[in-house]
Backbone as CSV, one residue per row, in Angstrom:
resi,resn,N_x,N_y,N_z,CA_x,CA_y,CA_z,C_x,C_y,C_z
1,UNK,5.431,-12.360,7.506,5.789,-11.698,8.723,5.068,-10.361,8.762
2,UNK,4.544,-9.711,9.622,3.852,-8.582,9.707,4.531,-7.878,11.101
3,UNK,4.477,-6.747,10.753,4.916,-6.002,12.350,4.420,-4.977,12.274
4,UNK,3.933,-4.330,13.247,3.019,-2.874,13.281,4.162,-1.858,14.229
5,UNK,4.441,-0.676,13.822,4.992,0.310,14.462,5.009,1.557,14.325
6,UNK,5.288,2.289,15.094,4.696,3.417,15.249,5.243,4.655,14.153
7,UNK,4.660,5.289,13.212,5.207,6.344,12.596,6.254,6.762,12.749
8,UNK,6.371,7.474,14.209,7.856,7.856,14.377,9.403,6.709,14.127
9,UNK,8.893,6.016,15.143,9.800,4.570,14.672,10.047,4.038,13.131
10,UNK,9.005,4.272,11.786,9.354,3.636,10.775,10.746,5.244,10.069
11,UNK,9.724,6.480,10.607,10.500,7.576,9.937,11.934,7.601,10.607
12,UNK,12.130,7.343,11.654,13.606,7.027,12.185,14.180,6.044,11.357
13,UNK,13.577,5.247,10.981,14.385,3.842,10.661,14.698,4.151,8.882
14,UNK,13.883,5.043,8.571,14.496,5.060,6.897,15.308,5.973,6.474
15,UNK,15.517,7.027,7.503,16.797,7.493,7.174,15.949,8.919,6.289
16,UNK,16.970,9.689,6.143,16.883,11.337,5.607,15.748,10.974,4.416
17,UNK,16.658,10.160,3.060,15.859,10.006,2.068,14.567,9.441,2.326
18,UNK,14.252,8.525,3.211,13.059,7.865,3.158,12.013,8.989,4.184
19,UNK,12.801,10.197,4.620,11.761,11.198,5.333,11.568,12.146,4.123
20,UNK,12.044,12.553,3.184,12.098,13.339,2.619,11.004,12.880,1.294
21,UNK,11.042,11.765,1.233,9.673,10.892,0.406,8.902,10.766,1.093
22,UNK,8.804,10.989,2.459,7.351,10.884,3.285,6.830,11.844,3.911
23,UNK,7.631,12.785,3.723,6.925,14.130,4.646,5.684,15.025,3.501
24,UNK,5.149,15.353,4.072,3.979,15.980,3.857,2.768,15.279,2.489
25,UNK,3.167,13.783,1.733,2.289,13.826,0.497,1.014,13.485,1.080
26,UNK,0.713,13.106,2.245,-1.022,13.230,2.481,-1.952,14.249,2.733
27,UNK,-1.422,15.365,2.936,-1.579,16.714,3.457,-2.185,17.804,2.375
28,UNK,-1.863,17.181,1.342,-1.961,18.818,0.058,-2.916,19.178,0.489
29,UNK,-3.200,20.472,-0.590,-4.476,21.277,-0.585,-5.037,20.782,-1.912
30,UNK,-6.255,20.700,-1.469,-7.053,20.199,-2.543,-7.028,18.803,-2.569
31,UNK,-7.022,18.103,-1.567,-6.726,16.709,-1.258,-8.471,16.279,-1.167
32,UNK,-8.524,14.637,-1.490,-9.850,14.775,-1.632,-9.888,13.142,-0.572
33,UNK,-11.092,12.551,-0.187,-10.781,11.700,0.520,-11.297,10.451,-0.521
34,UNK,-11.182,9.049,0.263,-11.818,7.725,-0.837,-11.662,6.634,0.142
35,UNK,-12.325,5.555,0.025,-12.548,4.130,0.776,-11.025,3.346,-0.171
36,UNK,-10.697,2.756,0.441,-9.465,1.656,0.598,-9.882,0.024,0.803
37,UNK,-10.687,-0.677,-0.498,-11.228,-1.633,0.106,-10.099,-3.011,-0.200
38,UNK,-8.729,-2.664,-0.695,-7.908,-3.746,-0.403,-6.980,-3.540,-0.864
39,UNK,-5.849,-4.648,-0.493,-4.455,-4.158,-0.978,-4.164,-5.317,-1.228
40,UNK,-3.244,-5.938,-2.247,-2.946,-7.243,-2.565,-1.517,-7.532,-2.862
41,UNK,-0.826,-7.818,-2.654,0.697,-8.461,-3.655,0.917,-9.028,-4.980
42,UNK,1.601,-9.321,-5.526,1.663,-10.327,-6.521,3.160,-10.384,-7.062
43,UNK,3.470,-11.661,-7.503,5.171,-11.654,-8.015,5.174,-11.799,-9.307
44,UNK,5.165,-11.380,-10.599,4.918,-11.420,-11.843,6.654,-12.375,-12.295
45,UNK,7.258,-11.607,-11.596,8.902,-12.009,-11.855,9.335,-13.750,-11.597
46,UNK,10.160,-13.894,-12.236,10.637,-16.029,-12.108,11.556,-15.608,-10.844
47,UNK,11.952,-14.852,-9.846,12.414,-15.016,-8.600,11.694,-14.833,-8.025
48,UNK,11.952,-15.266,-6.580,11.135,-14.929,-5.408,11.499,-13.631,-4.847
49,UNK,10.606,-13.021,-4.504,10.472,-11.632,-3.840,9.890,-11.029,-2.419
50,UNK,10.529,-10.367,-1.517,9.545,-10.186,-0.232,9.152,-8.496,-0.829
51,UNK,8.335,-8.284,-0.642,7.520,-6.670,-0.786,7.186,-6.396,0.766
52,UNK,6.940,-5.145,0.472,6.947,-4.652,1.747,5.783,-3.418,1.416
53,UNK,4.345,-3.644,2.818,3.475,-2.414,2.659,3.377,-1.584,3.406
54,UNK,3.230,-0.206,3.092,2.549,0.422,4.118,1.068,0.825,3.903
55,UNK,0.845,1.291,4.670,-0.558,2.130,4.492,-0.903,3.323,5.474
56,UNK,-0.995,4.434,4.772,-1.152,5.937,5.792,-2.538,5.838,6.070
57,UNK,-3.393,6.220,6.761,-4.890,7.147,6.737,-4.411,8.266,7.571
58,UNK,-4.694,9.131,6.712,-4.835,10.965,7.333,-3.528,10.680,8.321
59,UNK,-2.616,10.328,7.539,-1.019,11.021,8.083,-0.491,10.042,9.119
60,UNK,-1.279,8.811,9.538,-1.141,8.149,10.470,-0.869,6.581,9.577
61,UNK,0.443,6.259,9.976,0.726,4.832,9.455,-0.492,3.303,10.269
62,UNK,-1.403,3.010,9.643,-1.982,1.790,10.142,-2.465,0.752,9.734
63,UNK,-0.830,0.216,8.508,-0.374,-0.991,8.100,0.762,-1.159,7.731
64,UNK,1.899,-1.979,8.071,3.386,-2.371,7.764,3.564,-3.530,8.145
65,UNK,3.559,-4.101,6.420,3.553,-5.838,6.720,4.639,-6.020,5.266
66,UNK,5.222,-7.279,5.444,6.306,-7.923,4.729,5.977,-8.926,3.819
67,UNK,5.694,-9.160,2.892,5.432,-10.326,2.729,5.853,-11.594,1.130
68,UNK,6.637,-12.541,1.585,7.616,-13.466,0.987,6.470,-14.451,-0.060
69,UNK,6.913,-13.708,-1.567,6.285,-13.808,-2.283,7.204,-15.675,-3.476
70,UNK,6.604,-16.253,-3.554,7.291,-17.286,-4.457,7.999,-17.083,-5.876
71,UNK,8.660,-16.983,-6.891,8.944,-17.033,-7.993,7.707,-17.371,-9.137
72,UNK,7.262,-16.651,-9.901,6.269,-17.542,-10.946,7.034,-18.138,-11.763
73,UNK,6.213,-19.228,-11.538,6.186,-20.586,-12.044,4.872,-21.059,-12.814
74,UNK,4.868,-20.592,-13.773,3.345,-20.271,-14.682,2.548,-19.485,-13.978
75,UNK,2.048,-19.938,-12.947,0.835,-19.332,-11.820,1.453,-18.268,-11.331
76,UNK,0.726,-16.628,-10.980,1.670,-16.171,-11.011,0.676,-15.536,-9.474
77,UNK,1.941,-15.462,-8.342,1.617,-15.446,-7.067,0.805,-14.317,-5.888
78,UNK,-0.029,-14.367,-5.906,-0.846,-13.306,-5.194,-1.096,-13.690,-4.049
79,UNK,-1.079,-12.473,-2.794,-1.592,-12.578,-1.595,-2.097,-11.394,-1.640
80,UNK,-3.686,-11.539,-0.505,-4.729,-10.304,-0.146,-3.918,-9.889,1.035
81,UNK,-3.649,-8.572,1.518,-3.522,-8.437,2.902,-4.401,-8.169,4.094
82,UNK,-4.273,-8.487,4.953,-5.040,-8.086,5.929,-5.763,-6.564,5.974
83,UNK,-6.474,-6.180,6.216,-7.257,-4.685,6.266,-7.071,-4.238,7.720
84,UNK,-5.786,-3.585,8.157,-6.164,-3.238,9.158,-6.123,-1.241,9.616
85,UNK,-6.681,-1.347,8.611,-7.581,0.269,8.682,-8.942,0.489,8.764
86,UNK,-9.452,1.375,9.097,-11.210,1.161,9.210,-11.671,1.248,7.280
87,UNK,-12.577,0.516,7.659,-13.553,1.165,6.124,-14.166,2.169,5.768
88,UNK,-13.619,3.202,5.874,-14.225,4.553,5.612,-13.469,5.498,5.030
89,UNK,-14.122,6.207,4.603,-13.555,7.648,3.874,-12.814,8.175,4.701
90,UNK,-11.164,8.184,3.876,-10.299,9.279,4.378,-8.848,9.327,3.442
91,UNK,-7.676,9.824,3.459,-6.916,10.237,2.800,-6.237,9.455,3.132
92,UNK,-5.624,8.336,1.773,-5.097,6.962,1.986,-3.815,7.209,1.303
93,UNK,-2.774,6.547,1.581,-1.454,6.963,0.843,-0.751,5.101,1.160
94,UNK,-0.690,4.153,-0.187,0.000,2.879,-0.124,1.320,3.345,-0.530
95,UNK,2.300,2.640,0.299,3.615,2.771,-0.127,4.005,1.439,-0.709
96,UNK,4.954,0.637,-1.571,5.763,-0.013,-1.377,6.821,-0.514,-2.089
97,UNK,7.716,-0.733,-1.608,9.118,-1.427,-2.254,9.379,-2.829,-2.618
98,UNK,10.194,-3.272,-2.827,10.460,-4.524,-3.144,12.269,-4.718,-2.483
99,UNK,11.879,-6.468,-1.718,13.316,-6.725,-1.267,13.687,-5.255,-0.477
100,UNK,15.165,-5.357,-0.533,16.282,-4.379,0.422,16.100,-3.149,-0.349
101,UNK,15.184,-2.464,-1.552,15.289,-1.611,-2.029,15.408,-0.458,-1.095
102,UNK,15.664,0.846,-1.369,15.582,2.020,-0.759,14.674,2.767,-0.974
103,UNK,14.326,3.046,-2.398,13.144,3.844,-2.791,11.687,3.439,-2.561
104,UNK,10.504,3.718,-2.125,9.103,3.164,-2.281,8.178,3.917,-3.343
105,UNK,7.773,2.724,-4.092,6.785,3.287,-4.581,5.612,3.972,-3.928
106,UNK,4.444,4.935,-4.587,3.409,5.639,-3.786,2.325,5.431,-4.336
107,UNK,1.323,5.092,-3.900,-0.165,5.933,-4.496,-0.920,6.348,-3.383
108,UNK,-1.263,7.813,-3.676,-2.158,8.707,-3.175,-3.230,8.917,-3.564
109,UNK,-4.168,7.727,-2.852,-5.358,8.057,-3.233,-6.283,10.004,-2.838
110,UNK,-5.522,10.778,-1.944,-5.462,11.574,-1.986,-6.308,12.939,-3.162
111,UNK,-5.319,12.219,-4.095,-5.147,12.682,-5.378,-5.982,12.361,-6.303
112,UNK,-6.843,11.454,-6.168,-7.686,10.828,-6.959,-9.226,11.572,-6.850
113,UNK,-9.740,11.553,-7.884,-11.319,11.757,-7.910,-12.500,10.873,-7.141
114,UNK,-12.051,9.393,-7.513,-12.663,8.635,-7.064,-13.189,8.319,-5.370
115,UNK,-14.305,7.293,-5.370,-14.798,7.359,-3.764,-14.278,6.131,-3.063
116,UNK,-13.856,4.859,-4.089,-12.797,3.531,-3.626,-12.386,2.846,-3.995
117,UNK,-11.129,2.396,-3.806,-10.172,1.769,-4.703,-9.920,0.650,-4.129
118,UNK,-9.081,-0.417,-5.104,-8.064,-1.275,-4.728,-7.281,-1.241,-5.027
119,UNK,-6.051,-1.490,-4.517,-4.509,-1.162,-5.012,-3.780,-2.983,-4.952
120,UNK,-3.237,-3.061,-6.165,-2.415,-4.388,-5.737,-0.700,-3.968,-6.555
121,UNK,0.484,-4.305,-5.497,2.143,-4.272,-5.759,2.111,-5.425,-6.607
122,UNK,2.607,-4.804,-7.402,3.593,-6.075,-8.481,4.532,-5.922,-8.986
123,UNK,5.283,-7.042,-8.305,6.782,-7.141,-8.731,6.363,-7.746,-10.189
124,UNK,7.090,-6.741,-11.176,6.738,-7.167,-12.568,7.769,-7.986,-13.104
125,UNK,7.429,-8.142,-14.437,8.695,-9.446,-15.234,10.044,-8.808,-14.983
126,UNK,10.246,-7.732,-15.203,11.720,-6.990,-15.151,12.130,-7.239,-13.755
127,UNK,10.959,-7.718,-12.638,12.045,-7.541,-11.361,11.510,-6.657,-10.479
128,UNK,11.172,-5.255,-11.250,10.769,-4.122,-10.256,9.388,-3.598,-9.761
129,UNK,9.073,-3.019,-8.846,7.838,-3.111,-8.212,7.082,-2.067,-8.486
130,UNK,5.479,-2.105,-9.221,4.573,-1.085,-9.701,3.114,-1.471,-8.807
131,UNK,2.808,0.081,-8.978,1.507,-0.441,-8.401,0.281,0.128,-9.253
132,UNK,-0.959,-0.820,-8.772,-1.634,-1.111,-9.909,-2.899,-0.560,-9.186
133,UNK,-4.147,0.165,-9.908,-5.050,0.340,-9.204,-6.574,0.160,-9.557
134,UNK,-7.461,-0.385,-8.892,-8.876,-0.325,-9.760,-9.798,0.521,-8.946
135,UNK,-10.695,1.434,-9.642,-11.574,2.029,-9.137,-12.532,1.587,-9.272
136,UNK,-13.245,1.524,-8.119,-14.632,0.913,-7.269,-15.049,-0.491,-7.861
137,UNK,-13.917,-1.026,-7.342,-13.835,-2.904,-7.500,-15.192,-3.516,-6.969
138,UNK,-15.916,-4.177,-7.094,-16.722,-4.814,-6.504,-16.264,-5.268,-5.113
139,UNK,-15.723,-5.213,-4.395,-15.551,-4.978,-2.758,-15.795,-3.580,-2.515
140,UNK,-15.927,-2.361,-3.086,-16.296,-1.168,-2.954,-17.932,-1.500,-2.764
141,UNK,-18.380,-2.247,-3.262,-20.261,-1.890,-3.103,-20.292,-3.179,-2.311
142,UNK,-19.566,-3.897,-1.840,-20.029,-5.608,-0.959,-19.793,-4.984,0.457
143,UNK,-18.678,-4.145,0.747,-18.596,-3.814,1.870,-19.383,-2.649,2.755
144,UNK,-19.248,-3.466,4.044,-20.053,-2.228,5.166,-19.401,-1.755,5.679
145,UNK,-19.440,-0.109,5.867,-17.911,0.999,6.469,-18.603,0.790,8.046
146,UNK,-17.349,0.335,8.597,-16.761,0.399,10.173,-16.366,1.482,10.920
147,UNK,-16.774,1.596,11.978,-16.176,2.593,12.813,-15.100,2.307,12.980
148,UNK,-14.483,3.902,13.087,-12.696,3.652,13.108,-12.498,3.777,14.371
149,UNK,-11.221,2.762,14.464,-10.739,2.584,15.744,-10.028,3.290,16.426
């Protein structure tokens, strides 16, 4: 399931704590920018799991998708998500949780040295959701940066 909505609408909907984890971490000083060339899922855990993503560029939410992950069962379950941010340099911030949780995990690419990453959520063996990151994956040098929309 995927649904796109508007910043204001997600910060209404999470309530004090979930503004108070989202206000200002794309913003610092000394913030540096980086390419975002994918985001992935995966369920490491023997239940099934829905995760949930976001994706900021420069303070502006433009990705929030859901997505109903299987139980591993030896094979252990990955989905790519859709890219729907431009390909270019700018100040990227992935959020995400797992199930009805309250808290989200973060990474701020922000914060990073690097020029592009991939980020993939994994619900790990314990259950709970980490995120994982590689710098300048080979989709960092395959891809051509897009004008942003």
């Amino acid at each position: 399931m995927k649904e796109r909505v508007s910043r204001r609408r997600l910060l209404a909907g999470l309530g004090t704590a979930g503004v108070a984890a989202l206000a200002g971490c794309s913003t610092a000083a000394g913030s540096s920018t980086s390419r975002l060339a994918y985001v992935r899922v995966a369920n490491w855990h023997e239940s099934a799991h829905t995760v949930h993503v976001l994706v900021e560029r420069d303070g502006d939410l433009v990705h929030w998708s859901s997505h109903d992950l299987a139980a591993r069962d030896g094979d252990i379950t990955t989905q790519p998500i859709e890219q729907t941010w431009a390909d270019e340099q700018a100040e990227f911030v992935v959020r995400v949780r797992v199930d009805d949780q309250r808290r989200w995990k973060v990474f701020d690419l922000a914060n990073r040295e690097g020029d592009c990453y991939g980020v993939e959520a994994r619900v790990n063996e314990q259950g709970t959701v980490g995120v994982w990151y590689e710098q300048s994956p080979r989709q960092c040098r395959t891809s051509t940066p897009q004008a942003a929309e």
